[in-house]
N, C-alpha and C positions, 0 to 999 in steps of 0.2 A: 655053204651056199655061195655059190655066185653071185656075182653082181656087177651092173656097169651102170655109174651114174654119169650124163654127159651135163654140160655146166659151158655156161658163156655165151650163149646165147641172147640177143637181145634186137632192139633197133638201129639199121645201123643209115647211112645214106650211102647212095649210089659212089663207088670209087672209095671206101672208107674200109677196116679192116677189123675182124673178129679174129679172137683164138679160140678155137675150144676145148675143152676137157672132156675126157674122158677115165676117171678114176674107179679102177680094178679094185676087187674084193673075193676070195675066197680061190683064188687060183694064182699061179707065178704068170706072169706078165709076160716073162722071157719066155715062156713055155708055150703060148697063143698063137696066132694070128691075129690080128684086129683089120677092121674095117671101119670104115663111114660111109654109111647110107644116107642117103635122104628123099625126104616126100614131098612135095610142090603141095596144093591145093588143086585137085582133081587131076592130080597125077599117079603114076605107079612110082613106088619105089625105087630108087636106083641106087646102086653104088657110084662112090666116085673115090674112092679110096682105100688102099690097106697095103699094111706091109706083114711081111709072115714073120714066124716066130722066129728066127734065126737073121731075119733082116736084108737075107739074101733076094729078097721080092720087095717089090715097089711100086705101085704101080696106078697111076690116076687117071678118070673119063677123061676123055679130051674135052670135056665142056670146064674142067676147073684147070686143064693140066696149064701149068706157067703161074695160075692165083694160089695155089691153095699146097700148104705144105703138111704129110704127117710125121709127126716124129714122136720118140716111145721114151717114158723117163723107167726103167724099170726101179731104179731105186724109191721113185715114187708112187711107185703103181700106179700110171697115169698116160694115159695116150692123147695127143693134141692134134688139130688141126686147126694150123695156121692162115684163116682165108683175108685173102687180099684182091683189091679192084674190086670189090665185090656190087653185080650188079641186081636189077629188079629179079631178073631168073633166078636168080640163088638163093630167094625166097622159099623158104620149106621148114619141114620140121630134120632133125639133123638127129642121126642115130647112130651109134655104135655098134658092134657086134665085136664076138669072140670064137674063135673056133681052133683047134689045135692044129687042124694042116689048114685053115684059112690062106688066102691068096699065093699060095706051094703052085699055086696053079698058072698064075701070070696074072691073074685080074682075080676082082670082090667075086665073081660068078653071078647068078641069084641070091636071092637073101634065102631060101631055104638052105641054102649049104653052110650058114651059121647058126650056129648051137644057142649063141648067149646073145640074149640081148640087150642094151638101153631104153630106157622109158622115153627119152629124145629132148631136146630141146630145142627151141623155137628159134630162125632168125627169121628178119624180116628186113628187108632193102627198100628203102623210099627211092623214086624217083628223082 
């Protein structure tokens, strides 16, 4: 079975710094693509990151690009993103996905174009 649980999520204040996790289960890591999605409150989902399975893709919205870094531990089955500055807007729920030619493309696409998802976890940005 697949699986993608994301982790690190929390309170944070404005200009302050989350990591988060993403830890793989039941597929090779190196073999994927990965993303991070996230969803505002009375928003659409969007991506803002992913890198493909071979690493050779990278690729962030310009709304995080310069805060927010992802990077892939395959030895740990675990994919993070780094966010930094982080402000009221980057309030949402934060999700994962998996997909085998995932971001092959230059960008996350839609989120129909990944296969596996995370259940998501929460940050939230005080003023």
């Amino acid at each position: 079975q697949v699986q993608l649980v994301e982790s690190g999520g929390g309170l944070v204040q404005s200009g302050g710094s989350l990591k988060l996790a993403c830890a793989v289960s039941g597929f090779r890591l190196d073999s994927y693509g990965i993303a991070w999605f996230r969803q505002a409150p009375g928003k659409e989902r969007e991506g803002i990151s992913c890198v493909s399975r071979n690493n050779g893709v990278t690729w962030y919205a310009d709304a995080v690009k310069g805060r927010f870094t992802i990077s892939k531990d395959n030895s740990k089955n675990t994919v993070y993103l780094q966010m930094a500055s982080l402000k009221p807007e980057d309030t949402a729920n934060y999700y994962c996905a998996a997909d085998l030619y995932g971001c092959r493309s230059g960008s996350s696409g839609g989120d129909h174009s990944w296969l596996h998802w995370g259940q998501g976890t929460r940050v939230t940005v005080s003023s």
